[in-house]
C-alpha positions in Angstrom: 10.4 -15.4 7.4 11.3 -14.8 3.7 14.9 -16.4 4.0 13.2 -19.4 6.3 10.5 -19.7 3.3 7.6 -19.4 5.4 7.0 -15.8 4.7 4.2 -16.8 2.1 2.3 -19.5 4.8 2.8 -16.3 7.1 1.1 -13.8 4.6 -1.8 -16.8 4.4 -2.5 -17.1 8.5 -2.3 -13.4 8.8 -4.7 -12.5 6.0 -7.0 -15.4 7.6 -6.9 -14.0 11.3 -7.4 -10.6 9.5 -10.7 -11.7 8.5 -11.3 -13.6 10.9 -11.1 -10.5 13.7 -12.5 -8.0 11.4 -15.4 -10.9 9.9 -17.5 -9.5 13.0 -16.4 -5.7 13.2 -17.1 -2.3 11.9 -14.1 -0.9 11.8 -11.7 -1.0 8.7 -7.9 -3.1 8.5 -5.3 -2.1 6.6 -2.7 -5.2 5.3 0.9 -4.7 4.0 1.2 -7.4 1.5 4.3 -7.5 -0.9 4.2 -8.1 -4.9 5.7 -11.2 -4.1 2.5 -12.2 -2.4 0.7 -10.9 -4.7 2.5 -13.1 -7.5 2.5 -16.1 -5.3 -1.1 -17.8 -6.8 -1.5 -19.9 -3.4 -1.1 -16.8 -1.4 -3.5 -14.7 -3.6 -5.7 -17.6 -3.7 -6.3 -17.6 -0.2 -6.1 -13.8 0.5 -9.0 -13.8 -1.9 -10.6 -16.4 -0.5 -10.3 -15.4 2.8 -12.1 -11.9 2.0 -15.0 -13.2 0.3 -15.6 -15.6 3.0 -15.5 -12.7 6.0 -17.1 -10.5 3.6 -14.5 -7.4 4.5 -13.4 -6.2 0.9 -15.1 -2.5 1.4 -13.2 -2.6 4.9 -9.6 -3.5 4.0 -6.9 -1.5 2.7 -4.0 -3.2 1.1 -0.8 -1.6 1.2 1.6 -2.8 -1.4 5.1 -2.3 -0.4 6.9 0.4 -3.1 10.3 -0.3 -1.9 10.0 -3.8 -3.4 9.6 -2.7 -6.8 6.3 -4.2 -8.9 8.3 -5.9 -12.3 5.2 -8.2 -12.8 2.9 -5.3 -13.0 0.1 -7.3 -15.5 -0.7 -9.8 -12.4 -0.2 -7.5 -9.7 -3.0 -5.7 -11.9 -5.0 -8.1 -11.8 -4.8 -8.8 -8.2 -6.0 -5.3 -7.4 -8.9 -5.5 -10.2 -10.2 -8.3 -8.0 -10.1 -6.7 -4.2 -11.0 -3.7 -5.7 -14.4 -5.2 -7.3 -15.0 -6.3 -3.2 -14.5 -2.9 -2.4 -11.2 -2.7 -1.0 -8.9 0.0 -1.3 -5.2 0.5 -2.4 -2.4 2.1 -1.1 1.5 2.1 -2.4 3.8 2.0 1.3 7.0 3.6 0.5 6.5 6.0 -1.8 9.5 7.4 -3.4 12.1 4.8 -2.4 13.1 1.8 -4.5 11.4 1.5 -7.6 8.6 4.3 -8.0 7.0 5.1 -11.0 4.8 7.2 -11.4 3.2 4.9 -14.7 2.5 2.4 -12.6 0.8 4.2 -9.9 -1.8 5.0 -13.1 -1.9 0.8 -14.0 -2.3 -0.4 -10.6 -4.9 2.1 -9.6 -4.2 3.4 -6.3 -6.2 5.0 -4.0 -3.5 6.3 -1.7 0.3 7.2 -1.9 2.3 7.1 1.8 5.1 8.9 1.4 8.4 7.0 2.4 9.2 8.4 6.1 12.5 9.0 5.1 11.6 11.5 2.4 9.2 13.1 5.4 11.9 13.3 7.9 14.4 15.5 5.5 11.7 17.8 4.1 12.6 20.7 6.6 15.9 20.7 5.7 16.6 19.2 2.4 15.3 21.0 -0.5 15.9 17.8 -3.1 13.2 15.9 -0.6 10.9 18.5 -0.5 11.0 19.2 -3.9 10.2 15.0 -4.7 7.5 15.2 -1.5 5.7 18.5 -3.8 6.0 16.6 -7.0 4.8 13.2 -5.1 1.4 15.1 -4.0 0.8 17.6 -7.1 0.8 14.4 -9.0 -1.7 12.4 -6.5 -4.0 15.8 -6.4 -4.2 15.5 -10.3 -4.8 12.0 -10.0 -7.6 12.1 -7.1 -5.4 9.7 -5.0 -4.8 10.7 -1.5 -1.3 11.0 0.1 -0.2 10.3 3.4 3.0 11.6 4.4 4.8 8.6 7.0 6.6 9.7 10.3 5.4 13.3 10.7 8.0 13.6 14.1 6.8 17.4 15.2 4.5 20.3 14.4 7.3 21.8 12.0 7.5 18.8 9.9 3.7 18.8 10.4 3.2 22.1 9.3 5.2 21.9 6.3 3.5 18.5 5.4 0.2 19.9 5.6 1.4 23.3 3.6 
């Protein structure tokens, strides 16, 4: 969709028929949504729009994705101000791959880390990943942002996750 340009009409429909399911329901929606989308003022736009209309903000979830990197942190910012005065929630996807930094968890605000799966899937046995995953979460507990740790594959990577 991104190389075919019609990755920003396809962040528009899905954010519509987000609402549009969820307009009617109890239950909360998370969204992946990109800095790219973010920056895009049609997309936002209408992402905004659509929220307000379906009145949803205090049951969606939007997961920015880490491994993009956030350059244009002022308008991503200012993105999240918004959703975040309807209630919504944030989460960074991909935490600890690409570009993170741990400043701009503190400017954008986040309500939840995920820890990057492949970070998750080495913690038994790599002691550089484990020592990033315990830095990753003694930072969020300081912070009051929860952490969610992506692709726990069995009760020994669960167990040391939850330890």
């Amino acid at each position: 969709a991104q190389k075919g340009r019609f990755y920003a009409e396809l962040t528009r429909r899905v954010s519509e028929l987000i609402c549009k399911e969820f307009k009617h329901r109890k239950e909360s929606v998370t969204f992946n949504i990109s800095a790219s989308d973010i920056l895009n003022p049609a997309t936002a736009s209408a992402i905004l729009k659509n929220i307000r209309d379906a009145n949803i903000g205090d049951r969606i979830i939007f997961e920015i994705l880490e491994s993009e990197g956030v350059e244009n942190i002022a308008e991503v910012s200012d993105f999240i101000i918004e959703v975040k005065k309807m209630g919504a929630k944030i989460a960074v996807d991909d935490f600890g791959t690409g570009y993170s930094n741990f400043e701009n968890i503190l400017k954008l605000n986040v309500d939840f880390l995920k820890i990057d799966g492949s970070l998750i899937r080495q913690i038994n046995d790599n002691k550089n990943a484990r020592a990033i995953v315990e830095t990753i979460v003694s930072f969020a507990k300081k912070l009051n942002i929860a952490v969610v740790a992506e692709f726990v594959s069995g009760a020994d990577i669960f167990e040391t996750v939850k330890e």
